[in-house]
FIRO-619713 format. One record per residue (C-alpha): residue number from 1; residue in three letters; chain; x, y, z. Coordinates in nm, 4 decimals, padded with zeros to 6 digits, m for minus. Example, Ala and Ser with C-alpha at 12.3 -4.5 7.8 and 13.67 -1.06 7.14 Angstrom:
(1,"ALA","A",(01.2300,m00.4500,00.7800))
(2,"SER","A",(01.3670,m00.1060,00.7140))
//
This chain:
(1,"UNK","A",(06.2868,m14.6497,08.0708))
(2,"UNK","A",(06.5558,m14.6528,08.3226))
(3,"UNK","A",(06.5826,m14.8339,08.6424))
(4,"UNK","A",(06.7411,m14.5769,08.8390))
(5,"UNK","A",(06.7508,m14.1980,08.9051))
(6,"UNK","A",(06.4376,m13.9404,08.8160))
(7,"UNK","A",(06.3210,m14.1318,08.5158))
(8,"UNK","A",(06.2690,m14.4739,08.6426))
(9,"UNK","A",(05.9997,m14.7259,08.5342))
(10,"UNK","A",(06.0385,m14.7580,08.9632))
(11,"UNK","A",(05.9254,m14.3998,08.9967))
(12,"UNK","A",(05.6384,m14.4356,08.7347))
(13,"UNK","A",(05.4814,m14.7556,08.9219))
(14,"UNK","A",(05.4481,m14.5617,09.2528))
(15,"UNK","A",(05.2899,m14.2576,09.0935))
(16,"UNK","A",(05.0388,m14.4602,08.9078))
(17,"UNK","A",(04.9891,m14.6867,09.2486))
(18,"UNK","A",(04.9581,m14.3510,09.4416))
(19,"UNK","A",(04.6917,m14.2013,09.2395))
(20,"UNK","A",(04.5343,m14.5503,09.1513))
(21,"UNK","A",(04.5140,m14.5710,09.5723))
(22,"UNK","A",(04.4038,m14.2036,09.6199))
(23,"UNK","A",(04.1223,m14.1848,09.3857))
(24,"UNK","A",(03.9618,m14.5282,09.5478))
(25,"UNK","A",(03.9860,m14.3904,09.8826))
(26,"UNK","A",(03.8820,m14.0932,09.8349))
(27,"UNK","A",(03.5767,m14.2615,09.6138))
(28,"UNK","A",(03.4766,m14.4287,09.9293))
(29,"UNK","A",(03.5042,m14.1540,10.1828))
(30,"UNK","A",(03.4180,m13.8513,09.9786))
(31,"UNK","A",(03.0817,m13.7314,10.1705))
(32,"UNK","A",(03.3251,m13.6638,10.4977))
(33,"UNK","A",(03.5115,m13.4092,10.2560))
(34,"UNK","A",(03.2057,m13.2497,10.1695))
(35,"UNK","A",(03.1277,m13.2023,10.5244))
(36,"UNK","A",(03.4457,m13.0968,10.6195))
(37,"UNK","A",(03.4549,m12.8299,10.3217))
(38,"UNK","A",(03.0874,m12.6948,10.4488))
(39,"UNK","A",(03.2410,m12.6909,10.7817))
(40,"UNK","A",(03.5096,m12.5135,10.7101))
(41,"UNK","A",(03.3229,m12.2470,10.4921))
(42,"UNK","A",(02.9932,m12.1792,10.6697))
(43,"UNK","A",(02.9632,m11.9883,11.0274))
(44,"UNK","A",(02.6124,m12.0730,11.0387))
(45,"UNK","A",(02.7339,m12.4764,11.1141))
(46,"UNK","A",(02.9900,m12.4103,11.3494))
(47,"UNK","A",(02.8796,m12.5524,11.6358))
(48,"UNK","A",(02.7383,m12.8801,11.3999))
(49,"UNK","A",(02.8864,m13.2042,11.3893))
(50,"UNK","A",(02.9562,m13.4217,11.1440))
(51,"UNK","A",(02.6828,m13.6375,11.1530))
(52,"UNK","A",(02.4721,m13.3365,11.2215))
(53,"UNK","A",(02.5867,m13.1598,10.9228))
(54,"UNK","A",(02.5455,m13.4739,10.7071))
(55,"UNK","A",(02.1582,m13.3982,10.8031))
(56,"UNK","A",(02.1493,m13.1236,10.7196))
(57,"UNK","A",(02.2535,m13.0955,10.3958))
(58,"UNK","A",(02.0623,m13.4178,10.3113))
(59,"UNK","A",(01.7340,m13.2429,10.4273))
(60,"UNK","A",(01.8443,m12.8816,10.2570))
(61,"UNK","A",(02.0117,m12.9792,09.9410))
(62,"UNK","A",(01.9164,m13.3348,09.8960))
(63,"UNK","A",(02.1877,m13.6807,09.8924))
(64,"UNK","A",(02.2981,m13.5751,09.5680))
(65,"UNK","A",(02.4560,m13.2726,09.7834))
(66,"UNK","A",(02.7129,m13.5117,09.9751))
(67,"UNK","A",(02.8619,m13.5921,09.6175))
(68,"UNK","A",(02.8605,m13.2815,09.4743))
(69,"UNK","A",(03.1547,m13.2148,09.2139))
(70,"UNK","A",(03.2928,m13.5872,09.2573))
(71,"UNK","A",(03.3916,m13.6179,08.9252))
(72,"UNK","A",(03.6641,m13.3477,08.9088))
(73,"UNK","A",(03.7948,m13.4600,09.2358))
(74,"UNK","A",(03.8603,m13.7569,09.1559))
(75,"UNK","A",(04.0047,m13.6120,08.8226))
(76,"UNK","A",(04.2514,m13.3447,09.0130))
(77,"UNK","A",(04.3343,m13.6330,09.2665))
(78,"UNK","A",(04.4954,m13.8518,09.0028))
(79,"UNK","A",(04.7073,m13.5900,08.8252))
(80,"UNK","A",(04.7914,m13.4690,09.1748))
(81,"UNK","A",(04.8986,m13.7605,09.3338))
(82,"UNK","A",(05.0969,m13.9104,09.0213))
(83,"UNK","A",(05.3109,m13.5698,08.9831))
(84,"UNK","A",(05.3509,m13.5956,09.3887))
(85,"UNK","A",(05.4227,m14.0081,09.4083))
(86,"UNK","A",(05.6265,m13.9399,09.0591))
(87,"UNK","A",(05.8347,m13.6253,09.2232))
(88,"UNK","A",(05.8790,m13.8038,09.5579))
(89,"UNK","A",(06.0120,m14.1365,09.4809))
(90,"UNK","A",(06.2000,m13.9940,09.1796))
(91,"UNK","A",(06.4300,m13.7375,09.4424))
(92,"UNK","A",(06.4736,m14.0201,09.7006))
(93,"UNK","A",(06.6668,m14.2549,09.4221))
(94,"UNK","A",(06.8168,m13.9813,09.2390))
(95,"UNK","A",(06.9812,m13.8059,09.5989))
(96,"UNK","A",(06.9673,m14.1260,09.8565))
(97,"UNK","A",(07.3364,m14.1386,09.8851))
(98,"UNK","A",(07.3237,m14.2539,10.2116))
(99,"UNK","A",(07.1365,m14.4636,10.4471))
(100,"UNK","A",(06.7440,m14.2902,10.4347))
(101,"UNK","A",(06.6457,m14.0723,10.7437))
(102,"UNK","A",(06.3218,m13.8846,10.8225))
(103,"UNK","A",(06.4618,m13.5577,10.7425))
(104,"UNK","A",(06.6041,m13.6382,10.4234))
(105,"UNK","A",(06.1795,m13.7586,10.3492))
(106,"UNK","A",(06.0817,m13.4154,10.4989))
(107,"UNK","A",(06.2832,m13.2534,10.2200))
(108,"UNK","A",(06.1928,m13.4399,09.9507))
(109,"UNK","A",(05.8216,m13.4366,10.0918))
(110,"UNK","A",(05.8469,m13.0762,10.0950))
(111,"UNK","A",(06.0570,m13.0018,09.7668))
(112,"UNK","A",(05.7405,m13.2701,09.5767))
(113,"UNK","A",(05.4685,m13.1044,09.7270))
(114,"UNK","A",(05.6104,m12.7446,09.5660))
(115,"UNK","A",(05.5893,m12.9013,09.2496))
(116,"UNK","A",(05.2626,m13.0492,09.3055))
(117,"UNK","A",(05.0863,m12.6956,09.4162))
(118,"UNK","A",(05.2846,m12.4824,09.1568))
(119,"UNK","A",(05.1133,m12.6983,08.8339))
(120,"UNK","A",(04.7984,m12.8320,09.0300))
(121,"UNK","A",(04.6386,m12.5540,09.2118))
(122,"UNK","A",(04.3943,m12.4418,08.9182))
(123,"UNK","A",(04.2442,m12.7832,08.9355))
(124,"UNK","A",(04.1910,m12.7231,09.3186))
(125,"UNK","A",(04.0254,m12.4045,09.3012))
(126,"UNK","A",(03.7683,m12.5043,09.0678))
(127,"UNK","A",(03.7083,m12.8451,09.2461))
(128,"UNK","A",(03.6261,m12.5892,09.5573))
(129,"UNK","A",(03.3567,m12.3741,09.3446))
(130,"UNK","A",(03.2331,m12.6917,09.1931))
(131,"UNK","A",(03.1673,m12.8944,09.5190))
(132,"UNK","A",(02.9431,m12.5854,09.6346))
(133,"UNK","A",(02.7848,m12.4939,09.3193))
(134,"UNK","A",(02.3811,m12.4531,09.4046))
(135,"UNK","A",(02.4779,m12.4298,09.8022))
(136,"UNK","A",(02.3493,m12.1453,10.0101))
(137,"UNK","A",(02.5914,m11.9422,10.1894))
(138,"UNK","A",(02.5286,m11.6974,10.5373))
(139,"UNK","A",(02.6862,m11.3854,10.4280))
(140,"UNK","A",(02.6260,m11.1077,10.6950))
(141,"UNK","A",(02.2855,m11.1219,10.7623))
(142,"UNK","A",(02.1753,m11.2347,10.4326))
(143,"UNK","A",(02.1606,m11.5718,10.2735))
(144,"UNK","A",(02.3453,m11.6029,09.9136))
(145,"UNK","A",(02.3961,m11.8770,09.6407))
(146,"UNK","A",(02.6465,m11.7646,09.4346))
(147,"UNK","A",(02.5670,m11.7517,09.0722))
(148,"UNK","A",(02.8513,m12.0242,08.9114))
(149,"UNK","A",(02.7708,m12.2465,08.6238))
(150,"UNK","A",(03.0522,m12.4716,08.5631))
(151,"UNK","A",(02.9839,m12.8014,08.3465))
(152,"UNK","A",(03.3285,m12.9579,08.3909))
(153,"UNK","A",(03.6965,m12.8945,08.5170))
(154,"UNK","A",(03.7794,m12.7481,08.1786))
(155,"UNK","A",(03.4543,m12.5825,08.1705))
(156,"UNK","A",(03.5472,m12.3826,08.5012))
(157,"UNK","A",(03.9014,m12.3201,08.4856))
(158,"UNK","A",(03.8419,m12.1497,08.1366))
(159,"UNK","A",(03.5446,m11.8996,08.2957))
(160,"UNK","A",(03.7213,m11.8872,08.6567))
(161,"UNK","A",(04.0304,m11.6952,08.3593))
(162,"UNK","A",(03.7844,m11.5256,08.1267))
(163,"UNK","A",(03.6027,m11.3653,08.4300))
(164,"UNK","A",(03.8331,m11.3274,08.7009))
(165,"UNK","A",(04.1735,m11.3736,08.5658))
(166,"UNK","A",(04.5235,m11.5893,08.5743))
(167,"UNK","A",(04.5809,m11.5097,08.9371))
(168,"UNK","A",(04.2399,m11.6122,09.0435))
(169,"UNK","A",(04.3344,m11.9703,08.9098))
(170,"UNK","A",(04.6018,m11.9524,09.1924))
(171,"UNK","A",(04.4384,m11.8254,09.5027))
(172,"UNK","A",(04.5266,m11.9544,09.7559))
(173,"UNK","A",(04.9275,m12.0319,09.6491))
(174,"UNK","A",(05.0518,m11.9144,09.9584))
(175,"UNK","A",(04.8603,m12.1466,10.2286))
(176,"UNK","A",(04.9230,m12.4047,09.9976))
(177,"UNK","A",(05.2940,m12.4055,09.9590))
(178,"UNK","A",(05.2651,m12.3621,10.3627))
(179,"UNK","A",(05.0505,m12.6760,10.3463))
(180,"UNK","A",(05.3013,m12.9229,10.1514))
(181,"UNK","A",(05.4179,m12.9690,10.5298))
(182,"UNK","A",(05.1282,m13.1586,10.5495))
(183,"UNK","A",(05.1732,m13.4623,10.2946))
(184,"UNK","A",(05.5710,m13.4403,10.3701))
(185,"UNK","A",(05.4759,m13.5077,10.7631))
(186,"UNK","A",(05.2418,m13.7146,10.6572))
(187,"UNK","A",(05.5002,m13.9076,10.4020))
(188,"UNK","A",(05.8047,m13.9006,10.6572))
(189,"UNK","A",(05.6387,m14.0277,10.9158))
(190,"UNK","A",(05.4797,m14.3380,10.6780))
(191,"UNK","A",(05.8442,m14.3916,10.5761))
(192,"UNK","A",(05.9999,m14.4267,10.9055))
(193,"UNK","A",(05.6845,m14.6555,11.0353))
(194,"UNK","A",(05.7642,m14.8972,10.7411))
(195,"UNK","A",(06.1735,m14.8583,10.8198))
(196,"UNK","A",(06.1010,m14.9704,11.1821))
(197,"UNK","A",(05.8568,m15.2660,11.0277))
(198,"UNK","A",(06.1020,m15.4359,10.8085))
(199,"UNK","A",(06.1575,m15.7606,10.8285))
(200,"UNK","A",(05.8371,m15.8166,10.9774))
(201,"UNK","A",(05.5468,m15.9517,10.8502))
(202,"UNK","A",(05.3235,m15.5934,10.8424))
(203,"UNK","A",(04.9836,m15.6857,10.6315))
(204,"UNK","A",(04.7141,m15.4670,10.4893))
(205,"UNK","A",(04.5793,m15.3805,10.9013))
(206,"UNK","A",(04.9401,m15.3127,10.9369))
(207,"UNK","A",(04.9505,m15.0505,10.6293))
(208,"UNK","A",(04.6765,m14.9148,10.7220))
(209,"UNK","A",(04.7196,m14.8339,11.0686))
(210,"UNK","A",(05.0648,m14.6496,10.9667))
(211,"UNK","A",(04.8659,m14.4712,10.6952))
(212,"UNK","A",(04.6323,m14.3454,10.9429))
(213,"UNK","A",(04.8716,m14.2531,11.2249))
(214,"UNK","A",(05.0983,m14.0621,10.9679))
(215,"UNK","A",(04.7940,m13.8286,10.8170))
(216,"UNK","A",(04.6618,m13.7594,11.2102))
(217,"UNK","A",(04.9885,m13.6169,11.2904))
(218,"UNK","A",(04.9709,m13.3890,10.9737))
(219,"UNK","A",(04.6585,m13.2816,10.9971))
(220,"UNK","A",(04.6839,m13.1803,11.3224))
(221,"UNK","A",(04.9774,m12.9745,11.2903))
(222,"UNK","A",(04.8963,m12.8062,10.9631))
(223,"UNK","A",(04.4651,m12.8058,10.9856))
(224,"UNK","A",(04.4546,m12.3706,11.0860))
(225,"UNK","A",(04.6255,m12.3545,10.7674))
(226,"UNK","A",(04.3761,m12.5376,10.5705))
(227,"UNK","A",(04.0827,m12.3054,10.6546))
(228,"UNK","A",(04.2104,m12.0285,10.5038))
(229,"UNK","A",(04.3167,m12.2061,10.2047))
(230,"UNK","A",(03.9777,m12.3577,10.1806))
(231,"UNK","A",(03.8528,m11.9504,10.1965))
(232,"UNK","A",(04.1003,m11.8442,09.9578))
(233,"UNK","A",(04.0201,m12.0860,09.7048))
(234,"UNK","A",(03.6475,m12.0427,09.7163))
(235,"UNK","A",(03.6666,m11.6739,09.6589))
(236,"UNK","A",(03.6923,m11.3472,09.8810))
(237,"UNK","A",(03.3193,m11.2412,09.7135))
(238,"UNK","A",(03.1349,m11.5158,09.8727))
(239,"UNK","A",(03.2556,m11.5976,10.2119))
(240,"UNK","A",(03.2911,m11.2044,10.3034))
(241,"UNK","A",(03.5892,m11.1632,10.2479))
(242,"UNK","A",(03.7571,m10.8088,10.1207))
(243,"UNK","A",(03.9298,m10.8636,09.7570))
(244,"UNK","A",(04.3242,m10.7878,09.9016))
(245,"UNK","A",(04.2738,m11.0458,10.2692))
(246,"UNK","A",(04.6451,m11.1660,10.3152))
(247,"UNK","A",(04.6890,m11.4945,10.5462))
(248,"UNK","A",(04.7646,m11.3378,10.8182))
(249,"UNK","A",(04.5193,m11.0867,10.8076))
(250,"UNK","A",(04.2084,m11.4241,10.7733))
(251,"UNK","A",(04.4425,m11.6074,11.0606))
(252,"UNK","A",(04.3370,m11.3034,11.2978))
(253,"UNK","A",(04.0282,m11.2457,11.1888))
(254,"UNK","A",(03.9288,m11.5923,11.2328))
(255,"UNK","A",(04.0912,m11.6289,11.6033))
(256,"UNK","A",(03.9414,m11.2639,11.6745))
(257,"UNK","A",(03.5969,m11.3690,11.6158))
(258,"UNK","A",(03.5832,m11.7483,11.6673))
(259,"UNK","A",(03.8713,m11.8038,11.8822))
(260,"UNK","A",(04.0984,m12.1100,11.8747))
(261,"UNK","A",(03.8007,m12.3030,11.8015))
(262,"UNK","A",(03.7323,m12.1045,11.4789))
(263,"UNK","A",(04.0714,m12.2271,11.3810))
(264,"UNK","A",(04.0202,m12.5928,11.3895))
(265,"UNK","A",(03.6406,m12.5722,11.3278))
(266,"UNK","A",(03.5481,m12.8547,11.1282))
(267,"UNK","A",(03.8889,m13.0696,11.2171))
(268,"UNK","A",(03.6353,m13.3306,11.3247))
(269,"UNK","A",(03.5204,m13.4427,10.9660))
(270,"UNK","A",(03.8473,m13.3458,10.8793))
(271,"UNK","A",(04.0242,m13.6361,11.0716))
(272,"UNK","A",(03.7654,m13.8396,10.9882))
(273,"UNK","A",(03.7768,m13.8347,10.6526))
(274,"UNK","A",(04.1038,m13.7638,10.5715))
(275,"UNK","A",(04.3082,m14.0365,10.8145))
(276,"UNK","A",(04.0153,m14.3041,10.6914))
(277,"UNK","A",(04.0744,m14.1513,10.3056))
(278,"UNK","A",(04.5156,m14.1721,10.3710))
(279,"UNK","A",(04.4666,m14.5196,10.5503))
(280,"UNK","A",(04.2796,m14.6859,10.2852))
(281,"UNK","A",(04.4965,m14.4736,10.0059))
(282,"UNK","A",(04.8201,m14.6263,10.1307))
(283,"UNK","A",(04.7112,m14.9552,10.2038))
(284,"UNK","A",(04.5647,m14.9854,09.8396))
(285,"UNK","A",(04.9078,m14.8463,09.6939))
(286,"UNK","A",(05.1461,m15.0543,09.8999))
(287,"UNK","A",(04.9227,m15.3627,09.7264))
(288,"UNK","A",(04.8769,m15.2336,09.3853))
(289,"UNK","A",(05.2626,m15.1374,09.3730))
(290,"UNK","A",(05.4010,m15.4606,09.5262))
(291,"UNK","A",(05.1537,m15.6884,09.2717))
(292,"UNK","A",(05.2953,m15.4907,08.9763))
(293,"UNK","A",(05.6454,m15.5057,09.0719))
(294,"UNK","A",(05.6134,m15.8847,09.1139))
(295,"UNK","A",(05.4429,m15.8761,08.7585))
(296,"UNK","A",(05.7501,m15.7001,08.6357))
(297,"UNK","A",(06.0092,m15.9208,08.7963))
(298,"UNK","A",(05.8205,m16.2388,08.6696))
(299,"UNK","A",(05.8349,m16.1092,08.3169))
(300,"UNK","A",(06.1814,m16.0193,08.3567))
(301,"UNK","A",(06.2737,m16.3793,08.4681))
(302,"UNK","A",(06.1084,m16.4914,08.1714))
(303,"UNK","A",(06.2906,m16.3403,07.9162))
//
C-alpha cells in the first residue's frame, strides 16, 4: 500500500482507529442515545429529563429497553466511521499543499461526511426502526406500537425495500447531508485544538477534553436539524407525519407547536451522550492509532 495520497496504509490506520474508538464509546454510553432518540420522537416525554426518561422506560419496557438494537449500531458505526476516518484523512494528504487551516478541515469534513451519508444512510434508517421496535408511541390521542419485525440489519433493510421501497432506505437524505456540518465542526475544531497543542505534552485528559469541546460546539449548532432527521428516518406513518412532509415544512411545524424548545427538545441527553460518546471516541483513537503507528515504525526499523 502506499504511504502517501488517497490510498495510504496512513489513511487505513485512522479509519480502523476511528471506528475501533467509535464503537467502544458508543458501547459504553449507548443508553443516553436511547434516551435521546425517545426524546426526540415522543411528545408525550417532552417535558422529561434524562434521568427521568431513563425511568421510565426501565419501569414501561424493562432494562433490556435502554439497549435496544445495540447490535446494529455498533455494526453501522464501524462501517460509518471507517469510510468517514478513511475519506477524511485520505483528502487532507492527497490536497494539503499548504500549511493546514480550519477551513481547509471544514471542507474536507464536509466533502467525507457526503460520502459517508450517500453509502451509509440505509444502515441508519433501520438502526432507527430497530432501536424502537416493541416501543409504544402517542399518536394523536391514541397509543400505537408499530407492527416491525426485523431480526437483523440485513433482515430490515431487505423488508424496509420489499415493503416500502428504495427511497424509503434513504429518508431522511436531505437533513443528513445538512448534518455532515456536524462531524466537519466537530473534526475542524479537534484539528485546530491539537495544532495549538503541539509540542506539548497533551495526554489522554488532554484528548479528551478537546474531543468533548469539539462535539458541544457541533451539536449545538446543528441539533434542530437532527430532530427531523431522527422523524424522517423513523417513518412519516408512525410519528404523524403526512407521507410528502419536506424539512421545512417539520421545521415549522415543530416551532409552531412546541416552540424553540420543541426544536432542541431532548438536546439534554443529546450532549450528554454524544460529547461523553466523541470524548471517549477520540481519546481511544488518538491511542489506538499512535500504538499502531509505533508498531509499524518498529517493524520498519527492523527490516
Amino acid at each position: 500500500m502506499k504511504d502517501s495520497g488517497l490510498f495510504s496504509y496512513q489513511n487505513f490506520v485512522h479509519a480502523v482507529a476511528g471506528s475501533t474508538g467509535s464503537v467502544i464509546a458508543m458501547t459504553a454510553f449507548y443508553p443516553l442515545d436511547t434516551v435521546r432518540a425517545r426524546l426526540q420522537l415522543e411528545e408525550r416525554r417532552q417535558a422529561k429529563g434524562t434521568l427521568r426518561t431513563v425511568q421510565d422506560l426501565v419501569q414501561e419496557e424493562g432494562c433490556a429497553s435502554l439497549y435496544r438494537g445495540v447490535v446494529p449500531v455498533l455494526e453501522s458505526l464501524c462501517v460509518s466511521n471507517f469510510v468517514y476516518f478513511y475519506t477524511f484523512h485520505g483528502l487532507r494528504r492527497t490536497f494539503y499543499l499548504s500549511s493546514p487551516s480550519p477551513l481547509r478541515d471544514l471542507g474536507f469534513g464536509c466533502l467525507a461526511g457526503v460520502i459517508n451519508v450517500l453509502t451509509t444512510t440505509p444502515l441508519w434508517v433501520v438502526n432507527t426502526r430497530l432501536k424502537f421496535q416493541g416501543a409504544t408511541f402517542k399518536v394523536g390521542e391514541s397509543l400505537q406500537r408499530p407492527k416491525t419485525d426485523y431480526q437483523n440489519l440485513l433482515d430490515g433493510l431487505y423488508k424496509i425495500y420489499r415493503e416500502e421501497g428504495t427511497g424509503a432506505l434513504w429518508a431522511g437524505t436531505l437533513p443528513s447531508l445538512i448534518l455532515v456540518l456536524n462531524p466537519a465542526i466537530q473534526f475542524m475544531t479537534y484539528e485546530a485544538l491539537k495544532r495549538r497543542s503541539a509540542g506539548k505534552n497533551v495526554g489522554p485528559l488532554g484528548y479528551f477534553l478537546m474531543g468533548a469541546v469539539s462535539k458541544a460546539i457541533a451539536t449545538v449548532i446543528t441539533y434542530p436539524l437532527q430532530i427531523i432527521q431522527a422523524k424522517l428516518r423513523y417513518g412519516h406513518k408512525y410519528v404523524g407525519l403526512s407521507k410528502d412532509v419536506s424539512v421545512l415544512d417539520l421545521l415549522r411545524f415543530i416551532f409552531r407547536n412546541q416552540g424553540v424548545r420543541g426544536l432542541y427538545k431532548g438536546m439534554e441527553a443529546k450532549l450528554l451522550q454524544t460529547v461523553l460518546t466523541a470524548a471517549l471516541m477520540f481519546l481511544c483513537y488518538e491511542k489506538i492509532a499512535a500504538f499502531v503507528f509505533r508498531i509499524l515504525a518498529t517493524s520498519r526499523k527492523a527490516h
